[in-house]
N, C-alpha and C positions, 0 to 999 in steps of 0.2 A: 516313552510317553511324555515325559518331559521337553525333549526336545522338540515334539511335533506341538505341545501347545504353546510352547515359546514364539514358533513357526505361524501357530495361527494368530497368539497374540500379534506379532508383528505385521501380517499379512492383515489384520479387522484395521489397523491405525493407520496402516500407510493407503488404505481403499479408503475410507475416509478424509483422509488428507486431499489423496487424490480427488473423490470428490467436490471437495472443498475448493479446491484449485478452479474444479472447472465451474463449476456454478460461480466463484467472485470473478471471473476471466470472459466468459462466452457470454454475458446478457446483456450489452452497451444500449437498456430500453430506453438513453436518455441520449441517445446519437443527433438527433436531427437536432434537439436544442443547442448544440455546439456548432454543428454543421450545417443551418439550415438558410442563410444567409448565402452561402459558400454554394452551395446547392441549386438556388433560386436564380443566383448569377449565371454559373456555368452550363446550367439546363436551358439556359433561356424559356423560364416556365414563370406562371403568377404565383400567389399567394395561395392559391383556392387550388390548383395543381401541387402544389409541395404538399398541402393537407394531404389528399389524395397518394402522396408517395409513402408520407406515413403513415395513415391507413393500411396501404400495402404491405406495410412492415408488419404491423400487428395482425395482419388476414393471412399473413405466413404462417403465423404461429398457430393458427386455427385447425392448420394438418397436419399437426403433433399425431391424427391418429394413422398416420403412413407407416411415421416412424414404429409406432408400437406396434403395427404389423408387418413390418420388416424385421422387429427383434425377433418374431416364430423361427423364420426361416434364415436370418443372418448372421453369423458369428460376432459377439460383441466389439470386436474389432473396426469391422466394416461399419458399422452402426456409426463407429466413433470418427471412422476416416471418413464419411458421407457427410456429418456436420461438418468437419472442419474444413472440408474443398467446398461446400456451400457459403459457409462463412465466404471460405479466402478469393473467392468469385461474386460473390454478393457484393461484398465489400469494398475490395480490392478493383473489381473495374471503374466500381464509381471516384476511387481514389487518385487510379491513373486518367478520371478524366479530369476531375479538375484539377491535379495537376498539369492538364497538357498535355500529358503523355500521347493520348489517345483521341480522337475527333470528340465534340461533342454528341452525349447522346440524346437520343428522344426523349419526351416523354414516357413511352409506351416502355420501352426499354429502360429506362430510370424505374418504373414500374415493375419491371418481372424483377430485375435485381434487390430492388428493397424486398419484395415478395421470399426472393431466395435467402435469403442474408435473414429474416426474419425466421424462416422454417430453418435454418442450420442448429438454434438453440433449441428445438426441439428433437432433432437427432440428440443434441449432446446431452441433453436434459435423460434422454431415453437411454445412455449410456451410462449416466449415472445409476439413475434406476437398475438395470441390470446388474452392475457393482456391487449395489447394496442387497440386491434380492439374493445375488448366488455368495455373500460374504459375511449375511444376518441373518441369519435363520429366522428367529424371533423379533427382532428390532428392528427392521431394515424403514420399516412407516416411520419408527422415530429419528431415524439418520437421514429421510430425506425430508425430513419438517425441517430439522435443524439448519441444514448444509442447504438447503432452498433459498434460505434468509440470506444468505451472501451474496444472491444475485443482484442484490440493488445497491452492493459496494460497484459494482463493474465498472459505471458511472464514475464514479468520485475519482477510482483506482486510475482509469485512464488519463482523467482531469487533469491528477496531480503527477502523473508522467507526463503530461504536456505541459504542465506548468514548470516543472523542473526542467525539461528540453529547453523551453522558450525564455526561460529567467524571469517572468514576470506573472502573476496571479492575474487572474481570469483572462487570459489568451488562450482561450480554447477555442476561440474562432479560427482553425486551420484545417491544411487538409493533413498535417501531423495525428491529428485528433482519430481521424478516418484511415489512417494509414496503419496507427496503432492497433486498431478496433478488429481490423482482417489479421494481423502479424500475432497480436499478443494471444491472442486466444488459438492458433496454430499452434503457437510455441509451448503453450500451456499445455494440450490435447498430444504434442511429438512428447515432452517427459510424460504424460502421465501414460501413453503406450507405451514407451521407453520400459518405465517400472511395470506396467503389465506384463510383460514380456521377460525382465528377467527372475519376475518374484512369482511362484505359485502360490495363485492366490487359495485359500482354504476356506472352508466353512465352519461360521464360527457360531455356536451355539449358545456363548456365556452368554447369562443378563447381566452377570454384575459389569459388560462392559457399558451398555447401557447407562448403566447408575453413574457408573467413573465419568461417564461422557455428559450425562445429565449435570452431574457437580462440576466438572469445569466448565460448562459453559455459563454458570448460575456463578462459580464465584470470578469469571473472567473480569468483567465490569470493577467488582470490586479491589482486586488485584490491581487492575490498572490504575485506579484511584487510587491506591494509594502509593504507587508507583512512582507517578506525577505529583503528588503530595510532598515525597521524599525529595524527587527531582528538585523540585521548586523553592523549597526548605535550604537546601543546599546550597540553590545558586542564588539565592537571596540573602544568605550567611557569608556567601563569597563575594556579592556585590556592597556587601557592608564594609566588609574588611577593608577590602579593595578603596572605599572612597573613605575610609578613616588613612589609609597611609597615603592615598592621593590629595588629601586635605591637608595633611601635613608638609608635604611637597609645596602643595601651593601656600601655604602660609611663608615660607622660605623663600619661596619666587615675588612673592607679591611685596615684600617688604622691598623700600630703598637704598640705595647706596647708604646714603647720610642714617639711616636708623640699623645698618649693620653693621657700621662702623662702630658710632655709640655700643650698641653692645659688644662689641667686642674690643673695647676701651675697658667699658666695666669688668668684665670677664678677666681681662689683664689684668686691672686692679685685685680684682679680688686676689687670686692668683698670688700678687707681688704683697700682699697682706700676710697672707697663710706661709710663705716662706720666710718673712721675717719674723713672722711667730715662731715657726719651726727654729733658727736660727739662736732664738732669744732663750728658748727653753734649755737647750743642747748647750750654750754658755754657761746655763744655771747649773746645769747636772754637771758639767765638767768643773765647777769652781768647785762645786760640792765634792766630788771625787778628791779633789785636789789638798 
């Protein structure tokens, strides 16, 4: 009995995880603002046609109710391999055209693609769903309010992998940016099958996971606050240090030949004072002895 709720304990955290993975990984709702410049070249399309490409993105997502009637009769698997070859086709041919790979394409065609690439996050989104329904008995509405909210990191997350690629802050204007968008959310969706597959997932009926799940996410904020507090504290006690013995340093450099000589006359002096002293006393105590 023990063993099997350790099983399920572990089995409620890692479907949540997983969750979690896909929802900040599969929503790139802020694509075209990186790549829309990129887009407008290579299509050979206007301003008032690119509108129209994005549009199509979010008129994808409009037949999210497919997906929820393909989960009756689909196995959650396929659910999840149908967003992610929608993504990695959405995405992915508009990728290889502007990089050349591939002729340029139409309009109309730039169209069913954005169309598809938009409807893949609602395969995965429906995937989630399923996750939480057959792994929460009682909680599964408040794991996917939660784990929802991560979808508008997708954005930033891919940003700052293109920003680290590229070495420089706001170079998101690439087709890296687009290239990411189809690969990273693939590779997300391959482990989180991966762990489908070799973990049976359980049904888990606690609320107090609920509650534990409610309190880390309410004290996460603050945790990191003070994380960064500590962080800060620390290398601001190191940056003090650091410029009291590099002041010392340069006090030693900055001075001249002629002013270190001088002291180190004096220094002599003094020095050649103190052993004559030494000198003078040790006579006295030996007369005395004597």
């Amino acid at each position: 009995m023990g063993n099997n709720q350790m099983k399920c304990r572990l089995s409620s955290w890692l479907t949540l995880g997983c969750i979690t993975l896909l929802q900040a990984l599969s929503a790139p709702r802020f694509i075209f603002s990186a790549c829309s410049s990129l887009m407008e070249q290579n299509y050979h399309i206007s301003h008032v046609q690119l509108n129209n490409v994005i549009v199509a993105s979010e008129t994808g997502r409009l037949f999210g109710f497919v997906s929820t009637a393909a989960a009756t009769c689909f196995p959650a698997w396929m659910i999840l391999f149908i967003g992610l070859v929608s993504g990695l086709v959405g995405y992915g041919v508009q990728c290889l055209c502007i990089s050349h790979r591939i002729p340029a394409l139409s309009f109309w065609q730039a169209l069913l693609l954005s169309a598809l690439a938009g409807n893949s996050s609602c395969w995965i989104n429906t995937y989630c769903q399923l996750l939480a329904t057959r792994n929460f008995k009682n909680s599964y509405r408040t794991i996917i309010d939660i784990t929802s909210a991560y979808s508008g990191l997708s954005a930033k997350i891919l940003t700052s992998v293109v920003e680290g690629i590229e070495g420089r802050k706001g170079s998101t204007d690439s087709s890296i940016y687009l290239l990411l968008t189809c690969l990273v959310p693939a590779a997300a969706g391959l482990l989180v099958a991966l762990i489908h597959i070799c973990l049976e997932f359980m049904e888990s009926g606690d609320s107090d996971l609920r509650a534990v799940i409610l309190v880390l996410v309410l004290a996460m904020p603050f945790a990191i606050a003070l994380l960064t507090a500590a962080a800060d504290g620390f290398s601001e006690e190191k940056y003090h240090s650091g410029q009291v013995t590099r002041g010392s340093r340069i006090t030693l450099v900055n001075q001249t030949p002629e002013s270190l000589s001088q002291e180190v006359k004096i220094a002599v002096g003094k020095k050649e004072k103190l052993i004559k002293r030494q000198k003078g006393r040790l006579a006295v105590m030996t007369r005395a002895c004597l």
